[in-house]
Wavefront OBJ file of the C-alpha trace (Angstrom):
o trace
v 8.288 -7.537 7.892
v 5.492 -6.569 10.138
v 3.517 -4.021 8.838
v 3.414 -0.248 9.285
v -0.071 0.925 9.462
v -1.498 3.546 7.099
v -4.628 3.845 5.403
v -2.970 2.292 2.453
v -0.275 -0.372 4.087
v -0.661 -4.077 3.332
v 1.943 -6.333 2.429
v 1.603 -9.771 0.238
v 3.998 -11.842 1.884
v 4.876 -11.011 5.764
v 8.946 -11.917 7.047
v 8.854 -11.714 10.970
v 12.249 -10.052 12.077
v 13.277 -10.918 15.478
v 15.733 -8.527 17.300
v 18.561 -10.706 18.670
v 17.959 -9.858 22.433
v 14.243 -10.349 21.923
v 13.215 -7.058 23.573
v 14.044 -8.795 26.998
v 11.306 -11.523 26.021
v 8.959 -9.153 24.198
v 8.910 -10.994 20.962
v 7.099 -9.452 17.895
v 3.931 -12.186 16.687
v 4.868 -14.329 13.612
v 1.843 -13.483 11.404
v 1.955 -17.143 10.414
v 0.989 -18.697 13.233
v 0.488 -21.286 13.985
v 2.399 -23.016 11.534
v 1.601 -26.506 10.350
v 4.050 -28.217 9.361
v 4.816 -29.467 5.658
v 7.968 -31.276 6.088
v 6.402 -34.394 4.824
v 3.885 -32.651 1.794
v 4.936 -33.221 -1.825
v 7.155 -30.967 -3.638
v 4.880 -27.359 -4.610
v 2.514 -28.238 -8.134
v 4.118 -27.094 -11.184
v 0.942 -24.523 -11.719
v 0.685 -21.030 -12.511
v 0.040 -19.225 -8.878
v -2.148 -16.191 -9.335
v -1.969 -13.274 -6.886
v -3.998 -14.553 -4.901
v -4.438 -15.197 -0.955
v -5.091 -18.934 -2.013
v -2.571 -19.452 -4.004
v 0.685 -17.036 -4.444
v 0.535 -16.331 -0.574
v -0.259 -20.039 0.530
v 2.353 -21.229 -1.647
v 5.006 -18.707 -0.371
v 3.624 -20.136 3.490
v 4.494 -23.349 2.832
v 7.693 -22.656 1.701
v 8.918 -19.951 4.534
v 7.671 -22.758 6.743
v 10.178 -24.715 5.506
v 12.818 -22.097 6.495
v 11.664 -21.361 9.212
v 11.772 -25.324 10.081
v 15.915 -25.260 8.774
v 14.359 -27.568 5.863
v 16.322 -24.399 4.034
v 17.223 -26.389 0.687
v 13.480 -27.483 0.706
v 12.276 -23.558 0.817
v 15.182 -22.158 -1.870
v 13.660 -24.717 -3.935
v 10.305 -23.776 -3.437
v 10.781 -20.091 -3.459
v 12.438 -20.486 -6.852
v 9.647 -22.815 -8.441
v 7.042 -20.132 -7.029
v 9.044 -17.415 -8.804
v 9.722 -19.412 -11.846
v 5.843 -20.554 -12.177
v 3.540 -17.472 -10.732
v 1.524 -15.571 -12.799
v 3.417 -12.412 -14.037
v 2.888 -9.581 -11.888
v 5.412 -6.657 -11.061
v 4.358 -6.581 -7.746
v 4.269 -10.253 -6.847
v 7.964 -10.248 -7.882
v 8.728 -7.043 -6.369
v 7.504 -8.574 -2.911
v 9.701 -12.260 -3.385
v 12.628 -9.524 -4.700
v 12.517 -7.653 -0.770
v 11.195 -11.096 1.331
v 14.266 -13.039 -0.780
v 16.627 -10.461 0.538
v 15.606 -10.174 4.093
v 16.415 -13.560 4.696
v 19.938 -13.936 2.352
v 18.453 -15.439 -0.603
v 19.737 -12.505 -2.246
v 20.271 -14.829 -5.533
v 16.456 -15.649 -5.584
v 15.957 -11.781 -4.844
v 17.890 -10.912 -8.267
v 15.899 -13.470 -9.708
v 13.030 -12.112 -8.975
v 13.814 -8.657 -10.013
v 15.233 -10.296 -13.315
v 11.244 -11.378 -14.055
v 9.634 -7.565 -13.651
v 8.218 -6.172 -16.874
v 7.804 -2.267 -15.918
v 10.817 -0.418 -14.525
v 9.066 2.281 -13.700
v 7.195 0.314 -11.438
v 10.456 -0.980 -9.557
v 13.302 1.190 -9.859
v 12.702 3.014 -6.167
v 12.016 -0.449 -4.146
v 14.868 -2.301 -6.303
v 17.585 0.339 -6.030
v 16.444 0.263 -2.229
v 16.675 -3.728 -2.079
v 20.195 -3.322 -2.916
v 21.205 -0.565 -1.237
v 19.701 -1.785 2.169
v 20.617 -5.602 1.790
v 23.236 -6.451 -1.099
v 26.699 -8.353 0.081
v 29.611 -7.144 -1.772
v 30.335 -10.293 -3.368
v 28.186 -12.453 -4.818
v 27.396 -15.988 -3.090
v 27.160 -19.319 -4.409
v 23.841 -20.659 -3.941
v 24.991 -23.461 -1.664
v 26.649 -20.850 0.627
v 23.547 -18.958 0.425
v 21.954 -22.014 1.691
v 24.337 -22.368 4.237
v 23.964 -19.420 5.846
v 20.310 -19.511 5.292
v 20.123 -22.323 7.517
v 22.463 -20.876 10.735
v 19.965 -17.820 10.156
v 17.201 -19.774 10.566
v 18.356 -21.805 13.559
v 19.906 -18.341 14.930
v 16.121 -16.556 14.392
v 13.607 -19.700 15.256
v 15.179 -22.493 16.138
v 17.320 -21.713 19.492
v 20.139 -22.992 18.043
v 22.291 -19.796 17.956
v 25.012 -20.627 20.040
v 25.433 -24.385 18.223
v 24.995 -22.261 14.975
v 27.655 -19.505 15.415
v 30.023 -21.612 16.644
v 29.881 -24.199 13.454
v 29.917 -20.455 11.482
v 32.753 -19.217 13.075
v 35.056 -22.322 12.148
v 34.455 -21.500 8.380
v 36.788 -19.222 8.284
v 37.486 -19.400 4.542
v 33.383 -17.948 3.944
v 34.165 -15.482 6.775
v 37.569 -14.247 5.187
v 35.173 -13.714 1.562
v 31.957 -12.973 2.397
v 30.434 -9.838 4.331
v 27.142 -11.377 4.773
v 28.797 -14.331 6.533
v 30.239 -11.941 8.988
v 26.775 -10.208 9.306
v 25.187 -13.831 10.330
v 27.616 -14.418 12.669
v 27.572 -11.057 14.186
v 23.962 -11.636 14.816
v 24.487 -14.868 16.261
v 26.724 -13.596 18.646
v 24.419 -10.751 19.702
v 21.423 -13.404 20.342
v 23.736 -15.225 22.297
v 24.496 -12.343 24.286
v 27.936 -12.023 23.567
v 28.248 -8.440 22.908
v 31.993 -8.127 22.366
v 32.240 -10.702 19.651
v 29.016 -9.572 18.392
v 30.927 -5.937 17.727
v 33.634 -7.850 16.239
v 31.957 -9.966 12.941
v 29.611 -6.838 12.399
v 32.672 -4.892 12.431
v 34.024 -6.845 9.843
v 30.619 -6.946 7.524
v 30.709 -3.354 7.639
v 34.638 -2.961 6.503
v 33.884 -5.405 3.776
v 31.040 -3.591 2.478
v 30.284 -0.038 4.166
v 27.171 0.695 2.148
v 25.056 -1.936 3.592
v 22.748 -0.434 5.490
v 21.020 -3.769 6.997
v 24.863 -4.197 8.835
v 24.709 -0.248 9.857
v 21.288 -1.464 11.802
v 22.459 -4.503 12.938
v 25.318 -2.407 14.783
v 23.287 0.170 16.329
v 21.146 -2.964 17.865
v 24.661 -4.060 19.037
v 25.878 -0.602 20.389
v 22.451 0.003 22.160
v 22.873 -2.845 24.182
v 26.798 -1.925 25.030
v 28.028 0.618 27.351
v 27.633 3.469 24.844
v 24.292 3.584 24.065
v 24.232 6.833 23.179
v 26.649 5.527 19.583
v 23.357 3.525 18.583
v 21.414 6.504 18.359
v 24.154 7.868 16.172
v 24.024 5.201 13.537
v 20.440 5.294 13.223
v 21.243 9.443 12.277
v 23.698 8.059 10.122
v 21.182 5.497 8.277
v 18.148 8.317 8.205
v 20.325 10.272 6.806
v 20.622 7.976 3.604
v 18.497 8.373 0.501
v 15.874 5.603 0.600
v 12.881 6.319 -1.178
v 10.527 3.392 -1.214
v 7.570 3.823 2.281
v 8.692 0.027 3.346
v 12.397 1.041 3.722
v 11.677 4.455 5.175
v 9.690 2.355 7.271
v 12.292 -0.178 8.595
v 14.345 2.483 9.313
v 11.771 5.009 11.785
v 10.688 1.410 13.613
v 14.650 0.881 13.971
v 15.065 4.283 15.874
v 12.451 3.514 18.135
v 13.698 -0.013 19.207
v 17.577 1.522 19.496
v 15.354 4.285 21.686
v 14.081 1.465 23.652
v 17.308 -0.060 24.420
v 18.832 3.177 25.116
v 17.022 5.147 27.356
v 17.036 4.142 31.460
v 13.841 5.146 32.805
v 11.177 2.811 32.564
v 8.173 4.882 31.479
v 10.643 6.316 28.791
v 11.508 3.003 27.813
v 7.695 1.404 27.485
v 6.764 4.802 25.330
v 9.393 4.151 22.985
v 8.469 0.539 22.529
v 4.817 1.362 22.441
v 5.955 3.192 19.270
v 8.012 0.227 17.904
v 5.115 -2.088 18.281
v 2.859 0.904 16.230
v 5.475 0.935 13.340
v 5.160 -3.056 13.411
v 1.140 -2.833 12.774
v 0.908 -4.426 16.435
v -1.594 -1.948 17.594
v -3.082 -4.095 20.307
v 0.253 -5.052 22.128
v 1.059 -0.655 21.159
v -1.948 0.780 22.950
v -1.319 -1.962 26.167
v 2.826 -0.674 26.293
v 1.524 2.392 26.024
v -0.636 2.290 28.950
v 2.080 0.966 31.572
v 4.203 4.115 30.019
v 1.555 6.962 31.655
v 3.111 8.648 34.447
v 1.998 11.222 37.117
v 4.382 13.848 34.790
v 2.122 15.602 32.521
v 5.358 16.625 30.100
v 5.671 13.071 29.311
v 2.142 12.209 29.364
v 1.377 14.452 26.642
v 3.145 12.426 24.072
v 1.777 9.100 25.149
v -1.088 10.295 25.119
v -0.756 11.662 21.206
v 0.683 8.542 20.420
v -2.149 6.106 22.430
v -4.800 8.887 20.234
v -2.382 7.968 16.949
v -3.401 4.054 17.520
v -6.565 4.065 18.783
v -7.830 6.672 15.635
v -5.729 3.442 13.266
v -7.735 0.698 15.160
v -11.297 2.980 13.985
v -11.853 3.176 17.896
v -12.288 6.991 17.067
v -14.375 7.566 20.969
v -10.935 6.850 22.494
v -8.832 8.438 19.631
v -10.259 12.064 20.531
v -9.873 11.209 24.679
v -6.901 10.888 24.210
v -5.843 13.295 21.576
v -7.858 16.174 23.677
v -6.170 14.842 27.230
v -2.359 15.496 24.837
v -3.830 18.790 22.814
v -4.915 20.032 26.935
v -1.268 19.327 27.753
v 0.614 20.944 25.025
v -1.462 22.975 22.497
v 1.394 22.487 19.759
v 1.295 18.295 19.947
v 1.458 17.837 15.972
v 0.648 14.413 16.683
v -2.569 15.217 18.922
v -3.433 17.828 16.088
v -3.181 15.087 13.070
v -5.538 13.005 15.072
v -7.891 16.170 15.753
v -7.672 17.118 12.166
v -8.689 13.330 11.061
v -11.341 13.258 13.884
v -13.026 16.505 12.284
v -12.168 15.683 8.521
v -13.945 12.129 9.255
v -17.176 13.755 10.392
v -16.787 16.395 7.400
v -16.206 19.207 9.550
v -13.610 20.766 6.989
v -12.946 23.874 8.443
v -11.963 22.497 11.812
v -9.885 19.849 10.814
v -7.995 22.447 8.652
v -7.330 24.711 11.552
v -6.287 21.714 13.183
v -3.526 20.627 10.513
v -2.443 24.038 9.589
v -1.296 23.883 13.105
v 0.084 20.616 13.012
v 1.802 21.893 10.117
v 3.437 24.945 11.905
v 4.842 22.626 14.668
v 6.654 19.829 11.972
v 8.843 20.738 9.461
v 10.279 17.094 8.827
v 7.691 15.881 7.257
v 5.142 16.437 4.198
v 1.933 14.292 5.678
v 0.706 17.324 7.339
v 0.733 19.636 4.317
v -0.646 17.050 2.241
v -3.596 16.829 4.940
v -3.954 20.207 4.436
v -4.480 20.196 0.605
v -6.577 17.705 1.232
v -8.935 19.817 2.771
v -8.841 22.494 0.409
v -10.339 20.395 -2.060
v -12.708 19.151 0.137
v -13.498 23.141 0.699
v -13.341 23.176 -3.143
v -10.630 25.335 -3.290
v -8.563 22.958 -5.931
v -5.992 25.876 -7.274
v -4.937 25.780 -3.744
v -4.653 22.281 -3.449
v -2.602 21.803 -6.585
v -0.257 24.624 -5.563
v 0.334 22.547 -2.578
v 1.176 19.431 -3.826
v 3.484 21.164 -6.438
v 5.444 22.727 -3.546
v 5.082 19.309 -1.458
v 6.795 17.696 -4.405
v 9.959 20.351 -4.852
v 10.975 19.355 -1.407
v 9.476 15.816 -0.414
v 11.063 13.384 -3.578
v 9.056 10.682 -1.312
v 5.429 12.132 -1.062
v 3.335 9.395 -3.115
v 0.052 10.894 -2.150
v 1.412 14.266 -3.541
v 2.226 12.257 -7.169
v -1.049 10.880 -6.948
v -3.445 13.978 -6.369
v -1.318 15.553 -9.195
v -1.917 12.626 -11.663
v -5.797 13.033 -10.808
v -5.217 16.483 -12.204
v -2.730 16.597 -14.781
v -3.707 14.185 -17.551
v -0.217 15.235 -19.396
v 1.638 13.364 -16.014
v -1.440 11.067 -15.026
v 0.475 7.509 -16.132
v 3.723 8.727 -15.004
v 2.442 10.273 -11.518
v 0.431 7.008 -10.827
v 3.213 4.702 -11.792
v 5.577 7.105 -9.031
v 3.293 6.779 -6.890
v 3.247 3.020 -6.818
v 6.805 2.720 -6.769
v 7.569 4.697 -3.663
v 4.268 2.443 -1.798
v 3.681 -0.497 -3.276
v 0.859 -1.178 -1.214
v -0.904 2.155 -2.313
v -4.435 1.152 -3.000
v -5.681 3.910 -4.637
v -3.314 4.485 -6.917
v -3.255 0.711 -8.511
v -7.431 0.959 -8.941
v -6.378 4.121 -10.750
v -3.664 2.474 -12.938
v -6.657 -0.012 -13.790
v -9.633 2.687 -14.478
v -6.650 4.625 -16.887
v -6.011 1.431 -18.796
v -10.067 0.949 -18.865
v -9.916 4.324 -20.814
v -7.642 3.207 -23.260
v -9.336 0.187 -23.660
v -6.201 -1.554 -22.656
v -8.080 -4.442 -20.431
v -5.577 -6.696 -20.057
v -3.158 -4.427 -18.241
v -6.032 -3.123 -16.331
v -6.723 -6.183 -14.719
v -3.013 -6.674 -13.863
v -3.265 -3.295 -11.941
v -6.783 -3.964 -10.379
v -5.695 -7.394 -9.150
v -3.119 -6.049 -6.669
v -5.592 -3.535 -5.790
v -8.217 -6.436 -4.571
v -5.451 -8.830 -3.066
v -4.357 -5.468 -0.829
v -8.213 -4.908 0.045
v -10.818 -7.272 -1.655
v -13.584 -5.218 0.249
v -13.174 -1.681 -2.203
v -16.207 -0.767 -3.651
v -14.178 0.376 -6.887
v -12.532 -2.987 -7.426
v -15.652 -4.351 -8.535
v -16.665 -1.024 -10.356
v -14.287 -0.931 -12.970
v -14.438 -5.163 -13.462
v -18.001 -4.445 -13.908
v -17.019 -1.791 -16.796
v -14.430 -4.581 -18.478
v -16.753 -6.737 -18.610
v -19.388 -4.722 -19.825
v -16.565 -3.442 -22.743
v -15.702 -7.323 -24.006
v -20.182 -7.632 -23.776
v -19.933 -10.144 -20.817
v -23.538 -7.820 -19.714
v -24.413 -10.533 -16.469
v -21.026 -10.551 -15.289
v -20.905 -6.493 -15.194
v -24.175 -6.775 -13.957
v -22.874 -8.733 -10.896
v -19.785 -6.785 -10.295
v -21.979 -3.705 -10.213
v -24.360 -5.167 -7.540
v -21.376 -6.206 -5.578
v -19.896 -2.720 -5.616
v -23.467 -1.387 -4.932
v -23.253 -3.512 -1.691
v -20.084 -2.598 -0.580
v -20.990 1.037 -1.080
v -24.659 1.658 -1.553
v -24.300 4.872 -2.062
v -21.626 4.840 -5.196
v -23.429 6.733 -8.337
v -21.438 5.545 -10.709
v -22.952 1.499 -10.185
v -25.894 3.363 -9.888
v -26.055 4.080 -12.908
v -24.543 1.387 -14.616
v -27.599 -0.585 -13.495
v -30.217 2.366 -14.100
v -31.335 2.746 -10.754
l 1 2 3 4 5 6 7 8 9 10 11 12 13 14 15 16 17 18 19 20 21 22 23 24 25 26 27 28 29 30 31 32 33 34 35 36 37 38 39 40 41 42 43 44 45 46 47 48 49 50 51 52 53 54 55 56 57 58 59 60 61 62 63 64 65 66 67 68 69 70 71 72 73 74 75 76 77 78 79 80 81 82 83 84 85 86 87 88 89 90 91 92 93 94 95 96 97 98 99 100 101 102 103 104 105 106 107 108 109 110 111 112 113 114 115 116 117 118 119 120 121 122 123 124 125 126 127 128 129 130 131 132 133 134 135 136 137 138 139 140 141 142 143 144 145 146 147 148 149 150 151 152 153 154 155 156 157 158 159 160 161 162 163 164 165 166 167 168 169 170 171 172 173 174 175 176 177 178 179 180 181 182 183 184 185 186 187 188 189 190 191 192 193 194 195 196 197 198 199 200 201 202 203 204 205 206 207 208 209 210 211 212 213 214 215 216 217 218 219 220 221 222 223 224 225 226 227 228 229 230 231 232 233 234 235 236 237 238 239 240 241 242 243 244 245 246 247 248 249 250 251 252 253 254 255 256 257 258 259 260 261 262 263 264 265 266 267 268 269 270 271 272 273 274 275 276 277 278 279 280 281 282 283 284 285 286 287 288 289 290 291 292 293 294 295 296 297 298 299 300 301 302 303 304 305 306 307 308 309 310 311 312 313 314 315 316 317 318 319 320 321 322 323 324 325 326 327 328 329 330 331 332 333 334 335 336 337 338 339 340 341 342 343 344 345 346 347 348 349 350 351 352 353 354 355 356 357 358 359 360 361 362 363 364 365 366 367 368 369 370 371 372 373 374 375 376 377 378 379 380 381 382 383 384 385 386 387 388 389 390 391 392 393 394 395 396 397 398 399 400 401 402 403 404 405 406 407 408 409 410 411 412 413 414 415 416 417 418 419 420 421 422 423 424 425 426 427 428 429 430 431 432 433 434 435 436 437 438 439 440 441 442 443 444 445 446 447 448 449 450 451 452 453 454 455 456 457 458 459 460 461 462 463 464 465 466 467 468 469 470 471 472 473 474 475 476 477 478 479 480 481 482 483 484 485 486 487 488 489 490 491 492 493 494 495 496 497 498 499 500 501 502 503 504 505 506 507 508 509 510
């Protein structure tokens, strides 16, 4: 899926979903492109891949291309092998568990899930896999393949007419399997054909009313029907299931905003809503542009693209335009939490602590439905080095918000007797939580457990190979197993990602 920007969000692999109607020729970027093609390359190496952008990631390329291509027996084969043959890692197989799903391989997703050594690492983001994607009955794998194949010539190919209609005539899969009705529901919709579209999704849903990835598909449906207003009520209906893992709560807030999209009549109303879509899809660029074309000469709906524009712009470290913008919304409507988050991070950046906690106490006051503010807050405090506070906030944070990751982790900073535990929750509800994996590795370092600290440190690198603390704590294993040249180099290269980090400093006695 396109990525959700945070401080912390980076996916391994990337699956580009594509809304049947296209957003009326808006179509979200495939972070592929452009994509060579392999249809004549050997079959993948039997080799080990490594979690690695050269090797895991290229290897999974190659093999989406194939899908993507309708060479869909090629890429189940190649998915598999790449399972089968990687490198153990929980979160390598975590991320094949969720793309494998996505696009019906939901054999290969089980699979995946099968290889994962540390529950604890899992249990959120596989419980969520299931409970977001699973059929009710299990496919073959040449059925799988099957309808892997009308996806793929539904999705990227053009083909979804030719493809529903072959679908369709099977009625024997249809009469068994949900997730056949689900394909040809979506079909339908990209083909425009609204009624029949209603009809198959209809049908998934009866067959298996838990699925929440049918739920979705339906409130596309509905929001392009003559009720538009019954879209809006599904997505209620799906926020208000449990999902705990940050990529599924995710899906689900960049959902509402498309269905908002679709729904609403008036233009500028329409281009604010999909300015938000494209910032929940990491497309910040093609955000901030939508954005623009959605200002008005009504300063009560200025206000909030204006938040929003000072939301991206603060993401995309343009920080000049962030405060313009966020001071144009705050000059609008004092109680903007979202122009107050960006005011707060504007003064926090520049380590003016006691304005940017003024600013998200009051974004705090104005939104109770979520626990980002109050952890902003806390924040602070310890940056004011009032840590009792802090800790007394995450505690409450934590009694109400089951979901709050960066609340698990401050605690685990401070709590050695829940430090593992804390960390480990942490990374389950984001996998892509930086900190918290370099912190799984430094713990390990402690225990003089290095072989489980580089597991932890290596996902921490492929999510951002530029952190300072990556090479830090290398530096120390190597220094521990008396490799002194190599921890001599992995100091220097923290020193010059950070020149100001004591702890390298010191390592190297300067």
């Amino acid at each position: 899926m396109h990525k959700f920007l945070s401080t912390f969000f980076i996916t391994i692999f990337t699956f580009t979903p594509v809304f049947a109607d296209g957003f009326d020729n808006i179509q979200p970027a495939n972070p592929f492109a452009p994509k060579p093609s392999y249809q004549n390359t050997i079959a993948l190496p039997v080799k080990k891949a490594t979690l690695t952008h050269n090797s895991v990631h290229n290897q999974y390329v190659i093999a989406f291309d194939r899908f993507v291509q309708s060479n869909v027996k090629s890429a189940y084969a190649d998915f598999k092998l790449l399972i089968e043959t990687m490198t153990p890692n929980d979160y390598a197989y975590l991320k094949m568990a969720e793309n494998m799903a996505e696009i019906g391989f939901f054999n290969l997703s089980e699979f995946a899930v099968s290889k994962i050594d540390d529950n604890s690492l899992s249990d959120f983001l596989t419980e969520d896999i299931k409970i977001y994607y699973s059929p009710s009955k299990k496919l073959k794998t040449d059925d799988e393949i099957y309808l892997g194949e009308v996806f793929s010539n539904i999705i990227y190919n053009d083909q979804s007419r030719e493809a529903t209609s072959e679908l369709v005539k099977n009625t024997t899969l249809l009469a068994e399997s949900d997730y056949a009705n689900y394909i040809a529901a979506l079909g339908y919709l990209k083909s425009n054909d609204i009624k029949n579209a209603g009809i198959y999704i209809d049908n998934a849903i009866k067959k298996n009313p838990q699925n929440i990835n049918y739920k979705k598909l339906k409130a596309e449906i509905l929001s392009q029907g003559k009720k538009p207003k019954d879209a809006i009520k599904m997505v209620d209906y799906i926020k208000s299931q449990k999902l705990y893992s940050y990529d599924f709560t995710r899906k689900v807030s960049s959902l509402e905003q498309y269905v908002l999209y679709k729904s609403k009549k008036n233009y500028y109303e329409k281009m604010y809503h999909l300015g938000y879509y494209y910032y929940y899809e990491n497309e910040l660029v093609k955000s901030i542009r939508t954005l623009q074309s959605a200002l008005t000469t009504k300063k009560k709906h200025n206000k909030d693209v204006y938040a929003l524009m000072s939301r991206v712009y603060f993401d995309m470290q343009d920080y000049e335009k962030a405060q313009d913008n966020a001071l144009k919304a705050h000059k609008l409507d004092g109680n903007n939490s979202i122009a107050l988050m960006v005011l707060g991070d504007l003064s926090y950046r520049t380590a003016d602590y006691k304005a940017a906690l003024k600013y998200y106490r009051d974004a705090e006051s104005h939104d109770k439905n979520s626990w980002l503010c109050s952890v902003k807050v806390a924040q602070t405090y310890e940056q004011l080095d009032k840590e009792k506070k802090a800790v007394e906030i995450y505690e409450k944070i934590l009694k109400t918000y089951a979901d709050s990751y960066i609340a698990y982790y401050k605690i685990a900073l401070k709590d050695k007797s829940k430090e593992l535990a804390y960390l480990k929750k942490a990374v389950a509800i984001n996998l892509n939580y930086k900190d918290a994996w370099i912190d799984l590795g430094r713990y390990e370092i402690q225990r003089q457990n290095f072989f489980d600290a580089k597991k932890y440190l290596a996902v921490a690198n492929y999510i951002d190979e530029n952190d300072f603390r990556y090479y830090y704590y290398q530096g120390l294993i190597a220094k521990n197993q008396g490799m002194k040249q190599d921890a001599a180099s992995y100091f220097k290269k923290s020193l010059l990602l950070n020149p100001n980090y004591q702890p390298a400093k010191q390592e190297l006695s300067l």
